[in-house]
N, C-alpha and C positions, 0 to 999 in steps of 0.2 A: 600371613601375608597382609600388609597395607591394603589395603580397600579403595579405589576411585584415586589411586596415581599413577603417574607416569614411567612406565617403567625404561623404554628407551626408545629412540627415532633411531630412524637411518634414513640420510639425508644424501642425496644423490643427483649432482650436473647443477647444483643449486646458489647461486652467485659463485665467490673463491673458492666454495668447498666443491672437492671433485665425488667421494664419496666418502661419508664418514658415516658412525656408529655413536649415536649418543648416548652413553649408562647411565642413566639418574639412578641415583640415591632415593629410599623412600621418604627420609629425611631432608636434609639438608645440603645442598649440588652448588659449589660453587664451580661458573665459568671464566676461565679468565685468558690473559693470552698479549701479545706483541699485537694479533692484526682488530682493528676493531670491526671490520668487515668482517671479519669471519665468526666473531661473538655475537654477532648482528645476526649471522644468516642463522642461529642457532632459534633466537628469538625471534626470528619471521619464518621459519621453519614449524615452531608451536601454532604462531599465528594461524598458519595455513593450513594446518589440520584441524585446526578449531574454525574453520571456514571463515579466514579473513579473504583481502580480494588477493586476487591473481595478477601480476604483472608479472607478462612475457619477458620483462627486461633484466627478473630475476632467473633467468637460464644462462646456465652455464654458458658462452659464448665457444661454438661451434659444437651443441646438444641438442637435442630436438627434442628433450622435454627435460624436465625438471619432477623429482619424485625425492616428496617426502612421508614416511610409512613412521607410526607410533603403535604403541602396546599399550595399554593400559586396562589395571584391573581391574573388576566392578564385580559387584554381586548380583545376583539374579532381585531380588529386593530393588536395587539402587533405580532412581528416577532414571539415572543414564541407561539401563541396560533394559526399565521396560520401553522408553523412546527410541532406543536403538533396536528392538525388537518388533516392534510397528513399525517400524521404516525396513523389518524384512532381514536384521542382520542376524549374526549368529554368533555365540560365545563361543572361545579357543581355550576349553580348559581354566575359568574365569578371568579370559581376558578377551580385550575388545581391542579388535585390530580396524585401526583409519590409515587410509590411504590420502594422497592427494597428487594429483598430473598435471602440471603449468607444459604444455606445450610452448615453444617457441613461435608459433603464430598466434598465442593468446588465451589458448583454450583450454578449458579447464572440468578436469574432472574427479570427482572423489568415491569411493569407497569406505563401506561401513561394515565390518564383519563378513567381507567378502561379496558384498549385494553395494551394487551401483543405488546412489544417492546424489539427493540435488543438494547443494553443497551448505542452503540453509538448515537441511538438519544439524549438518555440523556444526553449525551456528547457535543452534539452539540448545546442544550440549554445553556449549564452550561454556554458557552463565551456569551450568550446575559443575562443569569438572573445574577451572583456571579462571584465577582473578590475575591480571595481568596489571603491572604499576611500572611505568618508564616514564621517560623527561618529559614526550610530551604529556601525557595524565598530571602531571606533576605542573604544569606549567597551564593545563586544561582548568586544574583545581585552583588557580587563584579567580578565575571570572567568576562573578557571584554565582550567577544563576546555576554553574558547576555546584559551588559550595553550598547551594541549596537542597538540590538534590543528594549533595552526599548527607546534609543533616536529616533529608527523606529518608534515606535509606538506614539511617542509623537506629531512625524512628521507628522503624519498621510500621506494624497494623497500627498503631497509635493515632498517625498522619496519614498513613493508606488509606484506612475507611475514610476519613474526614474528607482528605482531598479526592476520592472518588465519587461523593457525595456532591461537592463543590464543582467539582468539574461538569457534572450531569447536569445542575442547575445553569453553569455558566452556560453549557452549549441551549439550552432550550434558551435563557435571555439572552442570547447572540442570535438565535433563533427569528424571535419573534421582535426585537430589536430591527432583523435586519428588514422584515416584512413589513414594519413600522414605516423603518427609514424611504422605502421605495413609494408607501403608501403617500408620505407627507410630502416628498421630495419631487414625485410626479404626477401633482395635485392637477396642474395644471393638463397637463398632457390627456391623464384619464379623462378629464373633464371633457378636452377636445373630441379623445374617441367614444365617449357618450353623446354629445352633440352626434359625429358623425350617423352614429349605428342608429340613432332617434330617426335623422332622416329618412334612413335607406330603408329603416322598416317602415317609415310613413308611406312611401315610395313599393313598396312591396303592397301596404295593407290596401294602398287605393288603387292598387291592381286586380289583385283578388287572382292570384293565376289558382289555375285547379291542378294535378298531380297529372300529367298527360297532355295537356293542352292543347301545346305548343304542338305534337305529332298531329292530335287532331285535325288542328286548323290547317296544317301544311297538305294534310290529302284532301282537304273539304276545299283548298285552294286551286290545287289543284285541277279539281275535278269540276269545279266554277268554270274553272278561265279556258276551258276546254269544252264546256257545254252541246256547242251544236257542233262540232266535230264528235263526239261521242255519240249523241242523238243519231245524227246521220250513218255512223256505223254500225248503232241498232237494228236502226228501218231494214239499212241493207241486210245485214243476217237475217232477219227477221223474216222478210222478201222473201230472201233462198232457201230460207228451211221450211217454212208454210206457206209460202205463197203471196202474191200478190191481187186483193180483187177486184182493184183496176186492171189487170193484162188475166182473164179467165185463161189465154193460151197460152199462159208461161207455166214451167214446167218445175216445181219444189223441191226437193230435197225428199222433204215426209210422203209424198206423194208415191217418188219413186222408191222408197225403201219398202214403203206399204205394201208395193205393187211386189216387189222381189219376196216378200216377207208372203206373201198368197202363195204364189208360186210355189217357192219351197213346201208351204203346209200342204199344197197339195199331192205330194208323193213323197213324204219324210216318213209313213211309215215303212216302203220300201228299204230303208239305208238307214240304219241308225246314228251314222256318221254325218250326214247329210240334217236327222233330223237335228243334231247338234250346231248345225250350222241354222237352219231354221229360229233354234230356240234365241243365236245370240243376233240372228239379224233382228227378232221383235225386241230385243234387247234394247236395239239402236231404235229403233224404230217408236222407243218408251221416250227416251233420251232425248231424241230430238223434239219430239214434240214437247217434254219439258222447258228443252233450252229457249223453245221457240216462244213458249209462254211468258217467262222471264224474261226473254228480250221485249218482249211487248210491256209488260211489267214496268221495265227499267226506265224505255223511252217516256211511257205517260209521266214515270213519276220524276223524271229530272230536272231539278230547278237550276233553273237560266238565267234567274233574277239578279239583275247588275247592282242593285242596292245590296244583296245579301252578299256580293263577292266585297263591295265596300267595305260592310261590316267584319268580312271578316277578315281583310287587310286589316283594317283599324286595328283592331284587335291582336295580330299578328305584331304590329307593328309597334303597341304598348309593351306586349312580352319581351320582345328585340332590347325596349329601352332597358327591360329588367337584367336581361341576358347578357346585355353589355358590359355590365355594371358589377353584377352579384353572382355571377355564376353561367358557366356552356349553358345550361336548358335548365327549364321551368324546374325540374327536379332539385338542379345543385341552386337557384334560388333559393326553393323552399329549406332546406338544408343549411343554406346562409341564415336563413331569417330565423329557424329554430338556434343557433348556434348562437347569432347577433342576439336574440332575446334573452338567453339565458346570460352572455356575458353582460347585458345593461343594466339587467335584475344586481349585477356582481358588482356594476360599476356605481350602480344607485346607492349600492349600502355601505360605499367605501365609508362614509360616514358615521354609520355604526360602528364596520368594522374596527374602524382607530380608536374611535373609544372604548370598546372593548381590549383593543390590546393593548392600549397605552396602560387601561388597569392588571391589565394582565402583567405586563413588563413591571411597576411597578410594584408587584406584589412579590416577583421572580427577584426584585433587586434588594427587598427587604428578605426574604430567604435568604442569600447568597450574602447578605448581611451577617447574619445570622450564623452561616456557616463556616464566611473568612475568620469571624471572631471565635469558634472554635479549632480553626485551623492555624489560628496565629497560638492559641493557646497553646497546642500540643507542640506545635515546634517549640516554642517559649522554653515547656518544659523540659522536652529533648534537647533543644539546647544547653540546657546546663549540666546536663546529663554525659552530652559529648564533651563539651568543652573540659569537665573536670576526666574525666576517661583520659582526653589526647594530653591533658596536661599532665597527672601519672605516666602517663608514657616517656616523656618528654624526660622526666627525672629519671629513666633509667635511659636514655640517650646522649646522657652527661647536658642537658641543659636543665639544671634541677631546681635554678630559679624563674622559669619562663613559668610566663602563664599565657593560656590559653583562653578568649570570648566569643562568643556569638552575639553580633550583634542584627535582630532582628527587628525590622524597622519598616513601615508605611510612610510611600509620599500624599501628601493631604492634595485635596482638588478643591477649588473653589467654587466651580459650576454645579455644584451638588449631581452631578457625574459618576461621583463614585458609590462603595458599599460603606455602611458603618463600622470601624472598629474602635472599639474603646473612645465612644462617642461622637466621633471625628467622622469627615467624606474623605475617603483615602481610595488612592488609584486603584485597580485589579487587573489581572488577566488571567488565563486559562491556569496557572498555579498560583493561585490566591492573591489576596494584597500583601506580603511579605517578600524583602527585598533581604537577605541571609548574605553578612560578610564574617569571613572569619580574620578576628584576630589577636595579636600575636604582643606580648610584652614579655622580650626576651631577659629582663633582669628586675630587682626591684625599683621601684621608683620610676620605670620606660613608663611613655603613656601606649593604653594599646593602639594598634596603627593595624591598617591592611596589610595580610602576610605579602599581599604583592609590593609591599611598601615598605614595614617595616622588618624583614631578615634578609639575613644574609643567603647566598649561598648553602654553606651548611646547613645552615637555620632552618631552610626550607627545607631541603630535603629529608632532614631529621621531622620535621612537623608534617610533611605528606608521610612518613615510614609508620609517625606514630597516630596518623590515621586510618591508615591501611593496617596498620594491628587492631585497632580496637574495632574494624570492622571483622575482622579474624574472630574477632571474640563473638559479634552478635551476627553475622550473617557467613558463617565457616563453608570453606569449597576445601577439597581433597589436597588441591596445589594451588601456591603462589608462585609468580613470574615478578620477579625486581631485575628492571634494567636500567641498572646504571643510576640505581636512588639514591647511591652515596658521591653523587657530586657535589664538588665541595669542600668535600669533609677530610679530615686527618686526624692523627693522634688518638686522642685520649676517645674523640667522636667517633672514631672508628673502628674503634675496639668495644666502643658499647654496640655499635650498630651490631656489629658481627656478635657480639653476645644474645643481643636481640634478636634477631634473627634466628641464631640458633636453638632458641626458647618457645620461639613460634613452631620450628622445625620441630619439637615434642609433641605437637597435636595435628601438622597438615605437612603436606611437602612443599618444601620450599626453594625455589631453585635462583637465583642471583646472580647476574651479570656483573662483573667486579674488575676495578684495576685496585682498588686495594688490600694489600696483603694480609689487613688487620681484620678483613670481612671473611676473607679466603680462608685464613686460618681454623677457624671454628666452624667449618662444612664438613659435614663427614664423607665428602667426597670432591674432589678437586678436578674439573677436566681443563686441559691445555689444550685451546686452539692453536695449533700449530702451522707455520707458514715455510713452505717451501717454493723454491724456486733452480730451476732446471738451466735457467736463460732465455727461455721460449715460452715457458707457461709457470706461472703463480698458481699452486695449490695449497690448500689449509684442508688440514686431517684434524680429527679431534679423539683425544688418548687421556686416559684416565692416569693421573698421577697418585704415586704412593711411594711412601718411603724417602730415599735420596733423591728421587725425581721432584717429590713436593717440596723439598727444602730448596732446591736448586731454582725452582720457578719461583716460591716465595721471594728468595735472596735477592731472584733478577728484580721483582715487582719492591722491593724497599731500597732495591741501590743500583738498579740497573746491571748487577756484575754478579752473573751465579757463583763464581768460585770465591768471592770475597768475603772472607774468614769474620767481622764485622759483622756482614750481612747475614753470612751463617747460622752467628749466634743470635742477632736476634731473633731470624727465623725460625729455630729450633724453638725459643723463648716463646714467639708467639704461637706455637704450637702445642707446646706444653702446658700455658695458660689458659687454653681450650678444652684442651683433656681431662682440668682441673677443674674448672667450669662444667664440660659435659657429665 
């Protein structure tokens, strides 16, 4: 059994297809068919179990959800199946069964070996099981910065270390760059809010407030401006509970409890309830004379003094200013002025600060010097590495005099702004100073040109096919997905491609979207999207062709007419030149 492919979908309420059964080949599956919609929903059907996104708009219209369910086998070894094992799934006899649920209201949900998943695990299979290449990948690859990364990728660890190294350096000089930038830029401004915070702690230190103050002075204010109202409420207590020595006939408090407190003692041995009562009347009778002393206490010692209530308005009335200013109370003050001193100490040394990081920044840009010139090198070499690779390739896609270049190239700066390379100040950004085009001189004597420039139709799509092989060769996944890579193309080009492809089909699976019959031919398996219609509802089924049914669909797909005797034979032709091939 093939290892890590696909072995079949079944696809269900999922655009035109109403329910169908997909059989992949472990080798090589061509799809082909009349509706392009329905060869579509084949290859967003992959998508979505590889956890692409969900659009509600791909449901069947009057379904209420859309289900698409795949097989695929793996080994207990394979990266996919210990990742699908951590996320809780289970193997089926070694296979691994993905689900996926597009609701008609939008929602979306997948399954992994039976155990519910958030739909980026599937995601994160999809880079180890399916390399996928359609028109748009195809048309993605002529922008540089694409064609970059695919020369990254081609590079493998060569350029990984390098530009992981480059990158670490970039973000720290963006870093402290950017700390620079705000440092020099709002020179002014800091400056302002050090002046300010100079003030206020001037203003703070010639106050001198203490931790509590502020509560202090507010009851010692109080109790000023109330003086001889309190005084006078003394005396009176004072009067009632021991007496007065001006009125000898007035009658005390302490007097009369003393007198009740006799009384008792004199028969509290009869009652020992009674003597309980006795014991708490001298109780009171402690008590008041206490309170009595303390009020006498209170009155002598209360100051009255209207200079002292000034002062401590004054005083009161300094804090107010602070209070207004810096903080509710004397507390959030002092908490201001701790907070203000340590930012001025910060704002004092902005001046050190820049010159230390300016040498900082420039010691980071002489590194990252250092490092672009090793990462231009390793593309440099990679590059010629690919370039002669896709250009082999190319000679077995019937263009056997194209050649293929990388042209790897820095823009210079004149503000001395940039990093060093190859002596020069040249631009950078987060992936180096290399600016990666590839291209393309499809005969001898062409000058090379931008493949967005200089090929054709064909041209292109045979030079994105014979880069996506030779990535087969250095970075290999179980299956490839080609939709629709042979636009373009015909004849002699497309009978290489489909030999091509079938040669890939010897070491990974290979599955291809195809209106041409010269690709279709050399699959060792052929499925027909099929399109039917009732009068009321469009459906597309998909059925595996073999024998007269494959010559019949060839025939249609090189002449439009299955039963045309012409079409027959070459069909058979091309069929047999396959089997000669395989």
């Amino acid at each position: 059994m093939v290892r890590g492919v696909l072995e079949e979908m079944r696809i269900r309420s999922l655009g035109v297809i109403d329910d169908a059964v997909v059989e992949l080949s472990p080798g090589f599956t061509a799809v082909t068919g009349e509706t392009g919609a329905g060869k579509t929903m084949v290859v967003t059907s992959l998508g979505l179990l590889l956890g692409g996104r969900a659009d509600p708009a791909l449901v069947r219209v009057g379904a209420k959800a859309a289900v698409v369910e795949g097989r695929i086998t793996v080994s207990g070894a394979d990266a996919v199946a210990v990742r699908a094992e951590e996320a809780g799934a289970e193997l089926d006899d070694g296979a691994l069964l993905i689900s996926r649920t597009v609701s008609a209201e939008g929602r979306s949900r997948a399954h992994l070996g039976g155990r519910a998943v958030p739909v980026g695990v599937l995601t994160e299979l999809a880079d180890e099981l399916v390399a996928v290449h359609g028109q748009t990948d195809q048309q993605g690859l002529l922008k540089p910065a694409r064609q970059r990364g695919a020369l990254d990728r081609y590079a493998g660890d060569a350029v990984a270390a390098q530009l992981a190294k480059y990158q670490e350096a970039y973000r720290r000089l963006r870093a402290v760059g950017g700390e620079l930038d705000e440092l020099t830029t709002r020179a002014r401004e800091r400056a302002q809010e050090a002046d300010l915070l100079r003030f206020g702690l001037g203003e703070v230190a010639a106050v001198e407030p203490r931790p509590g103050e502020d509560v202090e002075l507010a009851a010692e204010a109080e109790r000023l401006g109330h003086a001889e109202a309190l005084a006078s409420a003394a005396a009176h207590a004072h009067a009632a509970l021991a007496g007065n020595p001006e009125d000898p006939e007035g009658v005390d408090a302490t007097t009369l409890v003393a007198g009740a407190g006799r009384a008792l003692d004199a028969v509290r041995a009869h009652d020992p309830e009674l003597a309980s009562l006795a014991d708490r009347t001298g109780e009171i009778s402690i008590l008041l004379a206490d309170v009595a002393g303390e009020l006498a206490g209170y009155a002598d010692n209360l100051d009255a003094d209207p200079r002292r209530l000034a002062a401590v308005e004054e005083r009161r009335a300094a804090l107010t200013g602070l209070t207004r200013k810096y903080g509710a109370d004397v507390a959030a003050v002092l908490a201001w002025a701790e907070e203000g001193s340590a930012r001025l100490l910060e704002l004092d040394g902005d001046d050190e600060r820049i010159g230390d990081l300016t040498a900082e920044r420039d010691a980071l840009r002489r590194e990252l010097s250092g490092l672009a010139q090793a990462l231009t090198d390793a593309r440099t070499e990679a590059a010629a590495r690919f370039a002669d690779a896709v250009t082999a390739e190319l000679a077995s896609l019937a263009m056997p005099h194209a050649r293929v270049t990388f042209d790897v190239r820095q823009v210079e700066v004149a503000d001395g702004g940039g990093v060093e390379v190859d002596g020069r100040s040249v631009a950078y950004g987060p992936s180096g100073a290399d600016e990666v085009e590839l291209l393309l001189a499809p005969h001898p004597g062409a000058q090379p040109r931008p493949i967005a420039k200089g090929a054709s139709g064909g041209e292109l799509s045979r030079v994105m096919l014979a880069v996506e092989v030779v990535f087969a060769g250095t970075d290999p996944v179980p299956t490839y997905l080609f939709d629709e890579v042979d636009a373009g193309v015909g004849g002699k080009a497309a009978v290489e491609i489909g030999r091509r492809l079938a040669k890939l089909a010897k070491s990974a699976q290979v599955v291809v979207v195809t209106h041409l019959p010269q690709v279709a031919a050399f699959a060792d398996r052929q499925l027909l999207v099929e399109k039917t219609d009732d009068g009321s509802v469009t459906r597309s089924g998909v059925i595996v062709l073999e024998g007269e049914d494959r010559v019949r669909e060839l025939s249609r797909m090189l002449a439009g007419q299955e039963d045309s005797q012409t079409a027959r034979a070459h069909a058979e032709e091309l069929l047999a030149a396959a089997r000669v091939d395989g």
